[in-house]
C-alpha positions as CSV (number, residue, x, y, z in Angstrom):
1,X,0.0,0.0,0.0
2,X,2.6,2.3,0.7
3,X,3.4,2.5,-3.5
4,X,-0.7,2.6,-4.2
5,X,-2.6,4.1,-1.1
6,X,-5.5,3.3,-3.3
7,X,-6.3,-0.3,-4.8
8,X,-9.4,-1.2,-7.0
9,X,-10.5,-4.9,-7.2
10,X,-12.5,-5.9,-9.8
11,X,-14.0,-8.9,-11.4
12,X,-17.7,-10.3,-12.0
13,X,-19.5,-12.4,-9.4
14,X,-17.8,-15.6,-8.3
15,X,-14.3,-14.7,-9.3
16,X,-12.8,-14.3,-6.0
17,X,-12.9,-10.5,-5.5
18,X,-14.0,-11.2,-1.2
19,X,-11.4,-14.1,-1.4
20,X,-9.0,-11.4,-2.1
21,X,-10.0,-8.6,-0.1
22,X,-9.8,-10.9,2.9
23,X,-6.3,-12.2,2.6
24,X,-5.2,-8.9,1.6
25,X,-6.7,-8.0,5.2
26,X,-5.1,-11.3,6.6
27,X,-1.3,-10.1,5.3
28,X,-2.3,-6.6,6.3
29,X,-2.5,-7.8,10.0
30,X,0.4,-9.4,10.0
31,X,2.4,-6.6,9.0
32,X,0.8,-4.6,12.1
33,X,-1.4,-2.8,9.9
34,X,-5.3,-2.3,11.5
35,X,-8.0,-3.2,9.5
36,X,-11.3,-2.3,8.4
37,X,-13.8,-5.0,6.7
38,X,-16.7,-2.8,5.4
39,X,-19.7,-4.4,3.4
40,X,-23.1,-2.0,4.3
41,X,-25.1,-2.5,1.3
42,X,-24.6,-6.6,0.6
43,X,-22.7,-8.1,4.1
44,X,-20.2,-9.8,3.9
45,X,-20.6,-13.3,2.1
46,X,-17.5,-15.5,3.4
47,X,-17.7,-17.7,6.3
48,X,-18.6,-17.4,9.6
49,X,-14.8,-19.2,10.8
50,X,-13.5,-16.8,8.3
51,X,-14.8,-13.8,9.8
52,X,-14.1,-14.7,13.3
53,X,-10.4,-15.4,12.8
54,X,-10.1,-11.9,10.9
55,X,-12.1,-10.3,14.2
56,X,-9.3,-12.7,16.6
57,X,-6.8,-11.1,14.5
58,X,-8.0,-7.1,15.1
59,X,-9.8,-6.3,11.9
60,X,-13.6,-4.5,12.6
61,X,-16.0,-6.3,10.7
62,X,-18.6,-4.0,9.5
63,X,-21.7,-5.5,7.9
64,X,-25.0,-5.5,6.3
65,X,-27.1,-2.2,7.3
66,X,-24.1,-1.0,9.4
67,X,-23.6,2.6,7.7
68,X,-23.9,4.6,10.5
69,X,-20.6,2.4,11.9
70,X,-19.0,3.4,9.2
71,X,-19.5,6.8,9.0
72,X,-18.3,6.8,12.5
73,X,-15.2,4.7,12.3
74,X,-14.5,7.1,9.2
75,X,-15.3,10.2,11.6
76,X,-12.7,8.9,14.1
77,X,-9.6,8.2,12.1
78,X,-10.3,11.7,10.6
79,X,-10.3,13.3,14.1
80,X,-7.2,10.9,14.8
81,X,-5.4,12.4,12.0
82,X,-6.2,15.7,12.4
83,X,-4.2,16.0,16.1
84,X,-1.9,14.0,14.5
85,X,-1.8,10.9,17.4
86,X,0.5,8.2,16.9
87,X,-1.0,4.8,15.0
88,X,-0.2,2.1,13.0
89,X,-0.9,2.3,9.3
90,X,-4.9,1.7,8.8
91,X,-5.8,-0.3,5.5
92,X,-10.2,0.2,5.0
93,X,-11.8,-2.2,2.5
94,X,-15.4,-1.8,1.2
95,X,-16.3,-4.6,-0.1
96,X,-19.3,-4.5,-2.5
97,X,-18.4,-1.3,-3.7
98,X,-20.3,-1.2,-7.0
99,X,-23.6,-1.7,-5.0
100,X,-22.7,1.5,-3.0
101,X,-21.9,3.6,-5.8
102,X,-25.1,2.4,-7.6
103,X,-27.7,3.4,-4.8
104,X,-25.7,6.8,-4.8
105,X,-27.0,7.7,-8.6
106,X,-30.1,6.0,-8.0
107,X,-31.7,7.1,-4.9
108,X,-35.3,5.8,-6.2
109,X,-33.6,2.4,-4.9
110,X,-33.2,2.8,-1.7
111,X,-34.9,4.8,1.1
112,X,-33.9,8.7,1.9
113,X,-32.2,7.9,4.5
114,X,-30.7,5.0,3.7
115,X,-29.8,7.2,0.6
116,X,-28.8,10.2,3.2
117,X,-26.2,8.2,4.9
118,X,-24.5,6.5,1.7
119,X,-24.1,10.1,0.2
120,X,-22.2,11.4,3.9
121,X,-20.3,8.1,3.3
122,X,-18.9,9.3,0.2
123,X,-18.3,12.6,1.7
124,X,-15.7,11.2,4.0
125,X,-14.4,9.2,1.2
126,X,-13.9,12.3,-1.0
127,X,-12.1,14.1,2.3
128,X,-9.7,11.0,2.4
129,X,-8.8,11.3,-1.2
130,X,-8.4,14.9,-1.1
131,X,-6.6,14.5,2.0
132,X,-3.8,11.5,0.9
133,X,-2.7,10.8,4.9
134,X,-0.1,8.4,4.1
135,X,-0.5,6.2,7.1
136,X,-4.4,5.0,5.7
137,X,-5.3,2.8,2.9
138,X,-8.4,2.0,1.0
139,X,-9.2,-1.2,-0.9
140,X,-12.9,-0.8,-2.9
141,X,-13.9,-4.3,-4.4
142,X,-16.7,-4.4,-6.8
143,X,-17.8,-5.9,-10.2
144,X,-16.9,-3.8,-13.0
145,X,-15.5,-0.7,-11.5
146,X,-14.7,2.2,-13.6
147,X,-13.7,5.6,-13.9
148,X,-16.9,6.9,-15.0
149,X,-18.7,5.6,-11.8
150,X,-16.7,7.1,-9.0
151,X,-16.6,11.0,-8.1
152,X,-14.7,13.4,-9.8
153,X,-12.2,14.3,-6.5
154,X,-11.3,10.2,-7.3
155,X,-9.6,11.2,-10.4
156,X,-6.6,11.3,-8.9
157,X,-7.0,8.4,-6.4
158,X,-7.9,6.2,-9.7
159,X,-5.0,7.0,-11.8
160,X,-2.1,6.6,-9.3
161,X,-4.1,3.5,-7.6
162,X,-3.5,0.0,-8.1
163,X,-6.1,-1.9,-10.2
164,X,-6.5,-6.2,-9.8
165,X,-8.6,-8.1,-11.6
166,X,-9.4,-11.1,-9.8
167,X,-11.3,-14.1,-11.6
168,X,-11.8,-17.6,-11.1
169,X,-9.9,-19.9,-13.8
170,X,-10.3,-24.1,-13.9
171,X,-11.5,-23.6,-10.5
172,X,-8.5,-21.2,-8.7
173,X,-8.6,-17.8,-8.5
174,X,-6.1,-16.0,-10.6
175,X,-5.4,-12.7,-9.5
176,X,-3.8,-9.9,-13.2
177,X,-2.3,-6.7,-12.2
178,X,-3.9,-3.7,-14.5
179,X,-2.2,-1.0,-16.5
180,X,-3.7,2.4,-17.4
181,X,-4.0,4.2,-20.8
182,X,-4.3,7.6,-21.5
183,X,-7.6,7.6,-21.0
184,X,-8.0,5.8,-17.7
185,X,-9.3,2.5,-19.2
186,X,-7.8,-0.4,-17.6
187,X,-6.2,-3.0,-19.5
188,X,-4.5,-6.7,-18.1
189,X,-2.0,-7.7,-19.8
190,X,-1.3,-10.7,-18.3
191,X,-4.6,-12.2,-18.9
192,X,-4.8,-10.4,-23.0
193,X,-1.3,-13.0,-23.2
194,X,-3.1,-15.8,-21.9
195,X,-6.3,-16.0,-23.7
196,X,-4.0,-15.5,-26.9
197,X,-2.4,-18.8,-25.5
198,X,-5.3,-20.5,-25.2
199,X,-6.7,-19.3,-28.8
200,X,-3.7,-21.0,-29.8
201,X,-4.3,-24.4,-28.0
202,X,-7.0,-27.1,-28.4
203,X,-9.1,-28.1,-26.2
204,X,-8.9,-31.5,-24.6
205,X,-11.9,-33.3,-26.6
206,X,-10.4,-31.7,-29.9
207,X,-7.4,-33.0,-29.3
208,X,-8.6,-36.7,-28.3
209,X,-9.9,-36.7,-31.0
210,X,-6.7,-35.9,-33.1
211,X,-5.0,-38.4,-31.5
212,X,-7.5,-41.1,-31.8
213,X,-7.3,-40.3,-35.7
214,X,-3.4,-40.4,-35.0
215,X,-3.7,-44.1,-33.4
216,X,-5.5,-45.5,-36.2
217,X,-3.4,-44.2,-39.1
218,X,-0.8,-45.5,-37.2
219,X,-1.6,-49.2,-36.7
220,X,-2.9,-49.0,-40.3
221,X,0.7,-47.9,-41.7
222,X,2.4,-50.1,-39.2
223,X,-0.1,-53.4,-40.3
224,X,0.7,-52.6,-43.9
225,X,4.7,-52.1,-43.1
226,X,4.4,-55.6,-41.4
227,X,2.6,-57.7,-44.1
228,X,4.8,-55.6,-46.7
229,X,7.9,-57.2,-45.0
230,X,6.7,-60.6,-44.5
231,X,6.2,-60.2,-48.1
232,X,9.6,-59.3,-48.8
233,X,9.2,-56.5,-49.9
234,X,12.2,-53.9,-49.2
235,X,11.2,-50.8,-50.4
236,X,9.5,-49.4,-47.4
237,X,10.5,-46.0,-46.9
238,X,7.2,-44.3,-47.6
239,X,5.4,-46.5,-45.1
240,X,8.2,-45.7,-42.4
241,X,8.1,-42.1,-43.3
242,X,4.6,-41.8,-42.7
243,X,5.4,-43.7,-39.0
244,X,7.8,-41.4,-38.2
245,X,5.8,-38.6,-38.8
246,X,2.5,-39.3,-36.9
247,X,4.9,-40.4,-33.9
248,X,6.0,-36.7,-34.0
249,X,2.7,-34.9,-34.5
250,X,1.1,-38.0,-31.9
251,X,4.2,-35.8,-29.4
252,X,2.7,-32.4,-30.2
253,X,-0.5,-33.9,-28.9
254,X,0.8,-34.9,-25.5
255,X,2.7,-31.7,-24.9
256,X,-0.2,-29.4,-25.6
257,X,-2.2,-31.8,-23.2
258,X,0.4,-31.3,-21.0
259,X,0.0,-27.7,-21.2
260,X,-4.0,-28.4,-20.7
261,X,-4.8,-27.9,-17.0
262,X,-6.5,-30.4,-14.8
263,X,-5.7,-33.0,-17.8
264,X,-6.1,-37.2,-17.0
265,X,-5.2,-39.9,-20.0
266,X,-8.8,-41.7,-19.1
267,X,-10.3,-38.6,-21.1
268,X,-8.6,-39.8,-24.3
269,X,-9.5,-43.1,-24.2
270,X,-9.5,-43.9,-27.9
271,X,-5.8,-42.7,-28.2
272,X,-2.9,-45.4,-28.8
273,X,-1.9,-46.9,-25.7
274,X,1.4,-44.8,-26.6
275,X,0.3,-42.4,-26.5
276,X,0.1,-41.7,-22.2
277,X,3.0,-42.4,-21.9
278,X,4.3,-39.0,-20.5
279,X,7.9,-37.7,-21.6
C-alpha cells in the first residue's frame, strides 16, 4: 500500500474478489497494519470461521445495514489524524463497492435515509482522497469498476491507484495486475497474453480426438509395413516415413495436453496406448 494508497478490485460475481479482499486483510495484519472490513449494502458473504479469525486477529467487521458504523469509524480516524496521534498504518476495504456507488446515482432504490447516509459516506471518502494521509489505505472491491462511476475528486486516487482483476480460472482464483491508458481504461496484460495462449491451443476433446485419428493411421501404416515385410518387400520407406511422422505430431499432442490444466489420460480413451506415456 505504501506504493498505491488506493487499490481497486474488480472482477464479475464468483471470481474471488472477497477471497482477495480478505487475505489482503489477513497479510495486512500481519504486517501490524489495522484493518477495516466494510460491506453495508450486501454483508459480507464468506464464512462465519472466516470472519471470526479476521475479528481474533483485530480487523472491525462492519456488515450488512451498518452505515452509521461506518460513517463513525470514518469520523474517528479523521479526528485521529487531524491532532496528529501516533497509530499504525490503517488499511479500509469496502467490499461491494459497486452496489454503493449504484444506490448513490439511483436514490429511487433505496430509502432517503438509507440514501442520506450513503451520500455522507462518500463525503468522508472524497475528504480522504483529497486529503492522501499516508498512514491510511483504502481497498474498494466491486464488479466492473470504472472511472466513470466514482466522483470526480477520485480522479486522482484512480490513476495513481493499483487496479487487480481477480477471476476464477479451472476452479483457482487467478489474480492480473492492470495497467492504465491515456484515458483511464484499464487493460491486463497478463490475462490479453493468456487467452491469446489459449486461442492457440485445443481443447482436450479436440485434441482426443486428433490423437485417436493419430492411433488409427498408425496401426494401419504399421499393419501394412508388417505384411509388406513378410512379403519381402524392401522398399519401405514411404510406409516408415509416414510412422515417423505421426509419432511426432502423436508428441505435439501430448505436450499441448500437458499444457492443458487439470488433464487425466482416461479422457482420451480412444488414443494409442502410446500415447500416455508422458515424456
Amino acid at each position: 500500500m505504501d506504493a498505491h494508497p488506493v487499490c481497486f478490485i474488480t472482477g464479475n460475481s464468483g471470481d474471488g474478489k472477497t477471497w482477495l479482499c480478505t487475505r489482503m486483510a489477513e497479510e495486512a495484519i500481519q504486517a501490524g497494519a489495522t484493518v477495516i472490513l466494510a460491506d453495508p449494502v450486501k454483508g459480507w458473504d464468506i464464512g462465519e470461521p472466516r470472519l471470526r479469525r479476521l475479528e481474533r486477529a483485530g480487523a472491525a467487521i462492519i456488515g450488512r445495514g451498518e452505515y452509521d458504523r461506518l460513517i463513525a469509524k470514518l469520523d474517528e480516524i479523521l479526528a485521529a489524524n487531524i491532532v496528529v496521534e501516533p497509530a499504525p498504518p490503517l488499511i479500509i476495504m469496502v467490499d461491494d463497492f459497486s452496489s454503493l456507488l449504484w444506490l448513490l446515482q439511483h436514490p429511487e432504490d433505496t430509502t432517503p435515509g438509507m440514501h442520506v447516509r450513503i451520500r455522507q459516506i462518500m463525503r468522508r471518502f472524497d475528504v480522504f482522497m483529497r486529503a492522501g494521509l499516508l498512514d491510511v489505505g483504502f481497498v474498494f472491491s466491486g464488479q466492473r469498476i470504472e472511472k466513470s462511476m466514482l466522483p470526480a475528486a477520485w480522479k486522482e486516487a484512480w490513476e495513481a491507484g493499483a487496479h487487480l482483476l481477480s477471476m476464477r480460472i479451472n476452479g483457482t482464483y487467478e489474480v492480473f495486475t492492470g495497467r492504465l491508458d491515456n484515458s483511464g481504461t484499464v487493460s491486463y496484460p497478463e490475462l490479453e497474453q493468456l487467452r491469446d495462449r489459449q486461442a492457440y491451443r485445443m481443447d482436450v476433446y479436440t485434441l482426443c480426438m486428433v490423437m485417436a485419428r493419430i492411433s488409427g493411421e498408425m496401426d494401419r501404416q504399421q499393419t501394412i509395413l508388417a505384411n509388406r515385410q513378410r512379403m519381402g518387400v524392401n522398399d519401405n520407406a514411404l510406409h516408415v516415413g509416414a510412422i515417423t511422422m505421426l509419432e511426432r505430431l502423436n508428441a505435439w499432442c501430448l505436450h499441448q495436453l500437458d499444457q492443458t490444466d487439470a488433464y487425466s489420460p482416461s479422457e482420451c480413451p480412444g488414443a494409442h496406448a502410446d500415447d500416455r506415456r508422458r515424456p
